[in-house]
C-alpha positions as CSV (number, residue, x, y, z in Angstrom):
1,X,-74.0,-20.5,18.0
2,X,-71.4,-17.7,17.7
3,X,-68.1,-18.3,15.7
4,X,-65.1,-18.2,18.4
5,X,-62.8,-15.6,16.8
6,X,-60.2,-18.2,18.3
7,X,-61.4,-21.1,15.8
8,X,-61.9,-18.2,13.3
9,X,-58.3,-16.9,13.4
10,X,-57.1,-20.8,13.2
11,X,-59.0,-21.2,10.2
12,X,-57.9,-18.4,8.3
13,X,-54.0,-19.4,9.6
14,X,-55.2,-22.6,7.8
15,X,-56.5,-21.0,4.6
16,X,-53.7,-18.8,3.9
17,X,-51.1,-21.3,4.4
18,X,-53.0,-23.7,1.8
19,X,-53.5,-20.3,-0.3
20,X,-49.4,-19.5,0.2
21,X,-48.7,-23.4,-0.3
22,X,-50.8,-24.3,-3.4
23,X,-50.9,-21.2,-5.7
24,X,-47.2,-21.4,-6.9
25,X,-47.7,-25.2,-6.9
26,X,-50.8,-24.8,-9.0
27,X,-49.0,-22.9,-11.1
28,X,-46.2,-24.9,-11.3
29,X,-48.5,-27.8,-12.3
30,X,-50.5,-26.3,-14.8
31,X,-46.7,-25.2,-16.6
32,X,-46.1,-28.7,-16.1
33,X,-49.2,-30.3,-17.6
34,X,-48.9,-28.1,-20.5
35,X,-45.5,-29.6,-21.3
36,X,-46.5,-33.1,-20.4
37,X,-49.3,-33.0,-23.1
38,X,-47.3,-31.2,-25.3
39,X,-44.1,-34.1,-24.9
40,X,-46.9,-36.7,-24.8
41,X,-48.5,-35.7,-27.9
42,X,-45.0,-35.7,-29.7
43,X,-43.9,-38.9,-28.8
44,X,-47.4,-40.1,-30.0
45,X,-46.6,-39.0,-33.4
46,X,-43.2,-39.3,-33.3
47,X,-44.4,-43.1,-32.3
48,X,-46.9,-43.0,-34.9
49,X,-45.0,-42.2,-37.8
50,X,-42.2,-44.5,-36.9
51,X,-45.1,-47.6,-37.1
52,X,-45.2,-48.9,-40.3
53,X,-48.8,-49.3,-41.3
């Protein structure tokens, strides 16, 4: 079966919007999750050290 350059055209519409939509959220995220773990893992010990043992 040949590709229909119709379909074909409609798919790459569809990957570069998901390219033009997640890259800057991707990046966005990873920034993000960096500073959750980072905020997470202070609290943590922030949480730890205010425990007494």
């Amino acid at each position: 079966m040949a590709p229909d350059p119709n379909t074909l055209g409609v798919q790459w519409l569809v990957v570069r919007g998901w390219l033009i939509v997640c890259t800057p959220v991707a990046i966005a995220s990873g920034i993000g999750a960096r500073h959750v773990l980072h905020f997470s893992r202070r609290t943590a010990e922030s949480h730890l050290v205010q425990q007494p043992r």
